[in-house]
Structures are given as C-alpha cells and as structure tokens.
C-alpha positions as CSV (number, residue, x, y, z in Angstrom):
1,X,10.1,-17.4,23.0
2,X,12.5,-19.5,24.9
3,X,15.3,-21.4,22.9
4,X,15.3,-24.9,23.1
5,X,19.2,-26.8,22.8
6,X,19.0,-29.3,20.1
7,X,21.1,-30.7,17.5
8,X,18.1,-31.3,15.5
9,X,18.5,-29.4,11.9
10,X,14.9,-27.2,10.9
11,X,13.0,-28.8,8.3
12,X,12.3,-26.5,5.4
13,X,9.0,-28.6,5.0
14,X,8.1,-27.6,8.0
15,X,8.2,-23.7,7.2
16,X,4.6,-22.0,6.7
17,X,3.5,-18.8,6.8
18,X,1.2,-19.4,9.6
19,X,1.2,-22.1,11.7
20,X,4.3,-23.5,11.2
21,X,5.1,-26.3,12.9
22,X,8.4,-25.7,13.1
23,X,8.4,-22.4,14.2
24,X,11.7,-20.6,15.0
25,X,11.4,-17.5,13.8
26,X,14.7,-16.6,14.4
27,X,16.6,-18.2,12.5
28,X,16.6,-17.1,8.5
29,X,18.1,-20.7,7.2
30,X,17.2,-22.7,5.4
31,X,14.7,-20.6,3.8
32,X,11.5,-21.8,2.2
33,X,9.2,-18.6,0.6
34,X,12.2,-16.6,-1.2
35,X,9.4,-14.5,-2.7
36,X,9.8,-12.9,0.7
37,X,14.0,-12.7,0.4
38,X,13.6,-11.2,-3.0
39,X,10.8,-8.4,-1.7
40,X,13.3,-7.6,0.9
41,X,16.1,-7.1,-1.8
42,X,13.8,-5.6,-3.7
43,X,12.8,-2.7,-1.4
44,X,16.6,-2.2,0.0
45,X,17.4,-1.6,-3.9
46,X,14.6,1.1,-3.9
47,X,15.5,3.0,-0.9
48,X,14.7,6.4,-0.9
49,X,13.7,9.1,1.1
50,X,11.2,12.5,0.4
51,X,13.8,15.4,1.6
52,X,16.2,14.1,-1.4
53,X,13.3,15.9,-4.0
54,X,12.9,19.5,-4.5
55,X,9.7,20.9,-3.7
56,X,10.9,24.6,-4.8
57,X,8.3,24.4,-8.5
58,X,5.7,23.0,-6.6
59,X,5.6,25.8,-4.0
60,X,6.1,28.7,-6.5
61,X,2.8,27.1,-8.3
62,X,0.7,26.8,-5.2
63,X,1.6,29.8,-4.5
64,X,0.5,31.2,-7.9
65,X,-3.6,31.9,-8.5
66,X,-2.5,31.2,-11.8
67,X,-1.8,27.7,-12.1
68,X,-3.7,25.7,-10.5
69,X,-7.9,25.9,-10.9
70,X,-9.6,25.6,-7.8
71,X,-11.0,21.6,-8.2
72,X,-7.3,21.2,-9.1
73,X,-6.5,22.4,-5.6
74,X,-9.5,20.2,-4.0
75,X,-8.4,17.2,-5.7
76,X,-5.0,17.6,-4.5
77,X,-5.9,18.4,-0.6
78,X,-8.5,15.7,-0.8
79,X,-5.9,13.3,-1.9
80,X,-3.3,13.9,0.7
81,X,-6.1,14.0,2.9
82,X,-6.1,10.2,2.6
83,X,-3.1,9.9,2.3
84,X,-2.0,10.9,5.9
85,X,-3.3,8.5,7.4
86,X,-3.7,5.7,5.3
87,X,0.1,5.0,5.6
88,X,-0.1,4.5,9.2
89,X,-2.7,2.6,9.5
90,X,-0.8,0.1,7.5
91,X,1.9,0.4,9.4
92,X,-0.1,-0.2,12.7
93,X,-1.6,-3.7,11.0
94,X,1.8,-4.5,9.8
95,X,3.7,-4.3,12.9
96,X,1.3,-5.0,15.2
97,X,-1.2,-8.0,13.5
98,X,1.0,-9.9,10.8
99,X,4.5,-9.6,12.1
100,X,3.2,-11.0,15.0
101,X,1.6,-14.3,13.8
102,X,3.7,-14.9,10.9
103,X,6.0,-18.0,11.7
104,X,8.3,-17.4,8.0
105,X,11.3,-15.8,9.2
106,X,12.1,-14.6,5.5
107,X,8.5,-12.8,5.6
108,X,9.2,-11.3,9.0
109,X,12.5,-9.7,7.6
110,X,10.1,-8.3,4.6
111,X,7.5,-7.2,7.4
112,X,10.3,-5.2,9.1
113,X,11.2,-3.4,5.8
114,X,8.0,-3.0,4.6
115,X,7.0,-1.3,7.9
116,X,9.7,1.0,7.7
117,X,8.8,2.1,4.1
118,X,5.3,2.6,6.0
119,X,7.2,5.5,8.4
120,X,9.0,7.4,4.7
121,X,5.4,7.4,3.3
122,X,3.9,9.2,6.1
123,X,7.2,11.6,6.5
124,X,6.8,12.1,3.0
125,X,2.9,13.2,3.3
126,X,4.1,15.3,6.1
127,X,6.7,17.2,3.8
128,X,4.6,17.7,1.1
129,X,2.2,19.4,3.5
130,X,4.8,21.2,5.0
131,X,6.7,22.2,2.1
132,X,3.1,24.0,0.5
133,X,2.5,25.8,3.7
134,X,-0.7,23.9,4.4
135,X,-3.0,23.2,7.3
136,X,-1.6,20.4,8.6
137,X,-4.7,20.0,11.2
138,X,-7.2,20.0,8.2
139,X,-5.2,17.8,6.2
140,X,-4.0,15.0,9.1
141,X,-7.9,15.4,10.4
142,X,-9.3,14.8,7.0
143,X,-9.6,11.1,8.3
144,X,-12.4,11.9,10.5
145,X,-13.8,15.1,9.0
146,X,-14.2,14.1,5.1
147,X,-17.3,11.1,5.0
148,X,-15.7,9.7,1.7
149,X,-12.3,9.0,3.7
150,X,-13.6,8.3,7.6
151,X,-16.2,5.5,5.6
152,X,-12.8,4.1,3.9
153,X,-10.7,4.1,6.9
154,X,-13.4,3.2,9.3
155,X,-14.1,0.2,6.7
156,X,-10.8,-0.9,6.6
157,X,-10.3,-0.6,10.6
158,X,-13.2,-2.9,11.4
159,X,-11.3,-6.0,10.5
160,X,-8.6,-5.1,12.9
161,X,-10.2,-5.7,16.0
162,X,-10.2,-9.5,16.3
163,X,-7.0,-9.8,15.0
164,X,-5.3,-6.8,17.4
165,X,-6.4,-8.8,20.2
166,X,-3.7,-9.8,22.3
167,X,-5.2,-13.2,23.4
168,X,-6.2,-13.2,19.0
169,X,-3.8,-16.8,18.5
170,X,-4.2,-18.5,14.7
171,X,-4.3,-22.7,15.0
172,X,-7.6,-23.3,14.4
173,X,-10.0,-22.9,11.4
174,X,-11.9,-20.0,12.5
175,X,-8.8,-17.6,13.5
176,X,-6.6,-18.8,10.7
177,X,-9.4,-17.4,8.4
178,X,-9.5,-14.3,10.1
179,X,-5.8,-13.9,9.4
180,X,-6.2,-14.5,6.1
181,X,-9.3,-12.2,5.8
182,X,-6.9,-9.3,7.2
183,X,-4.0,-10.1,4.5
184,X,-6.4,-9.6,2.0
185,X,-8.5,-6.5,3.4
186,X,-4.6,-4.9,3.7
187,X,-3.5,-6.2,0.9
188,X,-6.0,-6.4,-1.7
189,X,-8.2,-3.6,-0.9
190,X,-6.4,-0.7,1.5
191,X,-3.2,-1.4,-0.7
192,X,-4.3,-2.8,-3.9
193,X,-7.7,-0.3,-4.7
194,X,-7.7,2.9,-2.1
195,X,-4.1,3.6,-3.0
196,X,-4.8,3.7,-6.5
197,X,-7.1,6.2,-7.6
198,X,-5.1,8.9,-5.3
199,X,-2.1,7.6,-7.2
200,X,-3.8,8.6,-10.8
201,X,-5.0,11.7,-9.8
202,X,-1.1,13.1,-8.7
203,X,0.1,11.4,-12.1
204,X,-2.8,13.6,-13.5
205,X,-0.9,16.5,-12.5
206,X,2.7,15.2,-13.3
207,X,1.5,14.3,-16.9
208,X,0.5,18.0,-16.8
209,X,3.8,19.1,-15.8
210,X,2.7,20.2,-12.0
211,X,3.2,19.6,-8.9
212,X,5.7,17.4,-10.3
213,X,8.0,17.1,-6.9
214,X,5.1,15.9,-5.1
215,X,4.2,13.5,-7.9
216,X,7.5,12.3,-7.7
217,X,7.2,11.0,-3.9
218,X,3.8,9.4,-5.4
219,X,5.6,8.1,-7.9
220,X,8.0,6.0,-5.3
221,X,5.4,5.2,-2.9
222,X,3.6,3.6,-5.5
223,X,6.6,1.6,-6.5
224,X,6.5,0.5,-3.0
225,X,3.3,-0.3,-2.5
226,X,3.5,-2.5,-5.7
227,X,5.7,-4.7,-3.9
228,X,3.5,-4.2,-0.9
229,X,0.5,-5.7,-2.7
230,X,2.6,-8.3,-4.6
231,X,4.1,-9.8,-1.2
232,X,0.6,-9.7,0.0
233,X,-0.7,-11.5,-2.9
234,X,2.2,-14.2,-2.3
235,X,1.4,-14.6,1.3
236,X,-2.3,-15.5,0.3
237,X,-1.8,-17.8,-2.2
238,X,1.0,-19.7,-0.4
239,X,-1.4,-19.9,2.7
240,X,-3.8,-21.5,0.2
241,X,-1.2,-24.3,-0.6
242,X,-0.2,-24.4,3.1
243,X,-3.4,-24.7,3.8
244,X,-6.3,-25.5,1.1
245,X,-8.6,-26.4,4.2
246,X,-8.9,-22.6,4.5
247,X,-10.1,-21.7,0.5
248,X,-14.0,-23.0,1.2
249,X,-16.2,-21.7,-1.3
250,X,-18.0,-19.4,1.6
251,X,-14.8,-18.4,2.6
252,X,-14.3,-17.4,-1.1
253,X,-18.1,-15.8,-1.7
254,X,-17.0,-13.4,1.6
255,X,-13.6,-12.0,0.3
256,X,-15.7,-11.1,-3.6
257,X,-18.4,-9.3,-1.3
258,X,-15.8,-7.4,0.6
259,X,-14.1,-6.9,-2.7
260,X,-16.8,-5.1,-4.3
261,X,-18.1,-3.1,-1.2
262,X,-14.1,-1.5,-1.0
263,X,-14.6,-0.8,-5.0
264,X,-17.8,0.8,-4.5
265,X,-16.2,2.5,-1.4
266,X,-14.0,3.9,-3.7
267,X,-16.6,5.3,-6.2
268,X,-17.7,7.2,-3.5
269,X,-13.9,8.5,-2.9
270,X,-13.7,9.1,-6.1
271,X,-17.0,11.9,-6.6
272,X,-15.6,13.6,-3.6
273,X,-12.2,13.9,-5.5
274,X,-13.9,15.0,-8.8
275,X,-17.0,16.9,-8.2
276,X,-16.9,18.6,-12.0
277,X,-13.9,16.5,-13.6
278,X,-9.9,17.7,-14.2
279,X,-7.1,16.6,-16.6
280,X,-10.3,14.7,-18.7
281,X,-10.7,12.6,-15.9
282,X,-13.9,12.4,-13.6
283,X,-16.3,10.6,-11.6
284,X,-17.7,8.2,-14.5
285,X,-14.2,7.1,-15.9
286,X,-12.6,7.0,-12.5
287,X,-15.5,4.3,-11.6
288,X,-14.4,2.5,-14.9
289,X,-10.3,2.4,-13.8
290,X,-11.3,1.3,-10.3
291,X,-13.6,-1.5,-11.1
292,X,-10.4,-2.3,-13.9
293,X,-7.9,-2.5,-10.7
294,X,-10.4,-4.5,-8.6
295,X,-10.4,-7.3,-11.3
296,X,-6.7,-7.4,-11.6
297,X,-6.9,-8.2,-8.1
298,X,-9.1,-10.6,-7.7
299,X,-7.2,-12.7,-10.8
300,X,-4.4,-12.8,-8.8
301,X,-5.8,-14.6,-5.8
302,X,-8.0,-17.2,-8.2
303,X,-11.1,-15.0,-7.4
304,X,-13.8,-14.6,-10.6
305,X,-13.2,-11.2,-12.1
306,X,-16.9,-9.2,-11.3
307,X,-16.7,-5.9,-13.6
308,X,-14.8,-6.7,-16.8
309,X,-13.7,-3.0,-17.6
310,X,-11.3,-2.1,-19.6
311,X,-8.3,0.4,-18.7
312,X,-9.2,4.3,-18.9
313,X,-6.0,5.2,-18.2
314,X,-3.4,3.1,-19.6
315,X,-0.5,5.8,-18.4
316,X,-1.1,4.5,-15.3
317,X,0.3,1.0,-16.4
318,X,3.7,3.2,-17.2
319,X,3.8,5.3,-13.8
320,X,5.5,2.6,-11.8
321,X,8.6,2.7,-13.7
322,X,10.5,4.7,-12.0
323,X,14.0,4.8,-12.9
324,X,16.0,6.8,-10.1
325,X,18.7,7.9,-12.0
326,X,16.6,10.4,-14.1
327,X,17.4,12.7,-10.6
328,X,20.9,12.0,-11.2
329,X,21.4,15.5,-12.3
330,X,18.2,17.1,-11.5
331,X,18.1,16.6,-7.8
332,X,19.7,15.3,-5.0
333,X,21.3,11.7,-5.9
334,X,18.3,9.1,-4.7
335,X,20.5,5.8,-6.2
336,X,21.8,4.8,-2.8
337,X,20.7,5.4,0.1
338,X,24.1,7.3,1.7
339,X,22.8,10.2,-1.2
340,X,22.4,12.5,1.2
341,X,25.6,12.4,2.5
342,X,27.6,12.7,-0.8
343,X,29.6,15.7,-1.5
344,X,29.7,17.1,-5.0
C-alpha cells in the first residue's frame, strides 16, 4: 500500500473493522476497538510454550498396560488426531483470509499474536506425540483417514474458498457477508464447539490424575482459544454496529443452520471418541455439553439459543483457570516467557 504525505490527522470515526474508510493499517493511533489492544495484552501475559512441561508421568503411564484401558487410549489418539490439524488450519484462515481484509490496525496486531499462538498449539501436538513414542503418520493423517474428523475439517474448509481468493475484495454486500460468514464459521464453530469436546475429554483424564502433562498443554491452549473465540465474538458484533446493513434476518437464519449442522457434526465426533463411555462420560451426555456450548455461543452473537441444555460437566466451567505459577516449583518456570532461560 503506498503512503500518501498529508498533514491530515486519522479519524478514529473512521476506523472499522472492514471497510474502513480510513484505512491505514499501519499506523496503531489513535485506536478505536481496544477489545483488540487488551486481547493482545492478554495473550503476551499468557505466553507459554509446551517444552517448559514435563512429559516424564505421562510416558511411564503409556508405557504401562496398566493404566490406561484401551477406549482410554482411543479416546486420547482420536483426540490429538484432531487436534493436529485443526490448529493449522486456523492458522492458515488467520494469516492468510482475516489479517488480510481487516482494516483495524489494533486487530491486525491481535491477528499476528493470535497466529503465532496457532504455531505453539501445533508444536505442542507434535510434542505430545513425540514425547509418547507415537505414530506421528497415523496421528497427523488422522485428518483424512478418520470420517468423524475429515467430515469436520472438510466442513470447516469449504467456507474458505471464496474468501482465499486472491481477487476475494470485501466493499460490497455480498462479500462483506462472506467475511463475516468466515469469522463466525472460525470463530464460533471450529474454535468455539470442535475445540471443546476434545478439550473435556483430556480434563477427563487430568481430573483422573493421568496424562496430566499433556492435559496441561490442553489446559493452556484452551486458555488461548478462549481469547481466540472471545476476539472473534467482538469482531462480529462490532461489524454488526459497523455495519447493521449486514445482520438481515436471512443472513441471521444461515449462520443458526450452520450452527446446528457444526453441533451435530460434533455428535458424530463425539461417538467416534466414546464408542462404550470413559471417566462417566459418553456419547449421550457429551451430545448434552455440546448442544450446552452451542447455545452459549449463539447468546453471544444475539442468535436464539436452539437446544436449551443444561451443563453435564460443570468442571469444565473451572478448567480455564489456569494459574501458571502452580508450576512454579513443579516444572520449569512458565511466568515469563525468558523461563527457559533462567538459571536456578
């Protein structure tokens, strides 16, 4: 983008997050959507990264016949299964479909960091494979090879391809819909209902003290991907005030159907995960937490709530709060980010 020599100040009113008509993208002043500054700060504060976690307890039990039942083992494989995948193909929306048409320089500074948490979630799948000496070509292939993940993935991909297109520009009715039909696919569905139920089934196994390093990478990446979904959730409902024009009640009907066919999506998921049940969880009441999760979401982007469930697993509620220093002795030192290079 060339730069044009004025003496003309920006004006804040003209900052959206599409579209904006004042679009200099460079520079972070005066800034309009601080929800965006404070995500940034947010995810800076949380910085962490998987190699600062032991894996040694998780190894010795995988290693043990003893421990772990065999639909234990499936759930978990099947899990980071998804997983593997499922980070970067966030990260490829992220960098290369919204950072791109995204005109709020204080959203394209969370883009960049929430792109780069993207890249630790994947490392972090990689060491947990690593670290338990499995197949890393079954588990990164799972993607194509398992029908309950390819149908989620391939679901989730289809909205990419109008939006991925280089000549793809927003401006007019019809494209700025399709932008805001990708935020909320991302947002709302890949990182607000697929994440989820993989996310209670490793908390399964921390609450019964296993696998508790690799529940504790979960346990971060889910803190993340909270602040993932909530950005998400601010960009839509500040491109609704930005621009009502784009809220029409078909528009509306659409994002409920897409809604409920990722939920039921995730029913499927959710069988393949838990053919016989473990932990007292199964099939039926993983249905029940999914369709809870789906509701939540569509409160928060003024959609009607289509299940009314109640919570089987009110744990999960207390998973995401993750305070760091509980590694202080225990681990490496995750506080800060230099942690690694500390000397005790």
């Amino acid at each position: 983008m060339p730069i044009t020599k004025t003496t003309e100040r920006v004006n804040i009113n003209k900052r959206r997050i599409i579209n904006g008509e004042d679009a200099d993208v460079i520079q972070l002043y005066p800034m309009k959507h601080a929800f965006a500054w404070t995500a940034y700060n947010v995810g800076n504060s949380n910085h962490w990264l998987p190699t600062e976690i032991t894996m040694q307890n998780d190894i010795e039990q995988w290693k043990s016949r003893d421990v772990l039942s065999e639909d234990e083992r499936k759930a978990l494989k099947t899990v980071l299964g998804f997983f593997t995948t499922a980070d970067s193909i966030a990260a490829n929306n992220v960098v290369m479909a919204m950072y791109r048409h995204v005109t709020s320089p204080e959203c394209r500074m969370y883009i960049l960091r929430q792109a780069y948490e993207e890249a630790i979630h994947t490392h972090s799948y990689q060491y947990i494979v690593e670290s338990l000496g499995l197949d890393e070509g079954e588990l990164f292939n799972m993607y194509r090879e398992v029908d309950a993940i390819y149908n989620k993935d391939a679901f989730i991909l289809s909205f990419n391809e109008g939006i991925f297109n280089p000549n793809f520009k927003t401006g007019t009715i019809e494209a700025d819909q399709k932008f805001l039909e990708n935020v909320i696919v991302f947002s709302i569905i890949m990182e607000g209902i697929f994440f989820y139920s993989s996310f209670a089934v490793m908390f399964g196994f921390q609450r019964q003290n296993k696998m508790v390093g690799s529940a504790e990478q979960i346990q971060y990446i889910m803190r993340d991907e909270s602040q993932h979904l909530n950005f998400g959730i601010n960009l839509v409902n500040t491109i609704k005030e930005e621009q009502p024009e784009l809220w029409t009640a078909d528009f509306q009907d659409r994002m409920i159907r897409l809604i409920r066919q990722g939920t039921e999506l995730e029913y499927t998921f959710a069988r393949e995960v838990f053919p016989t049940g473990i932990f007292g969880m199964n099939a039926d009441n993983f249905k029940q937490y999914i369709e809870y999760i789906a509701d939540r979401r569509l409160a928060r982007i003024g959609l009607p709530e289509q299940y009314h469930s109640t919570n089987p697993f009110p744990w999960m509620s207390e998973a995401i709060d993750l305070n760091k220093e509980k590694n202080f002795f225990e681990t490496r030192v995750t506080e800060y980010s230099v942690g690694g290079t500390l000397e005790w």
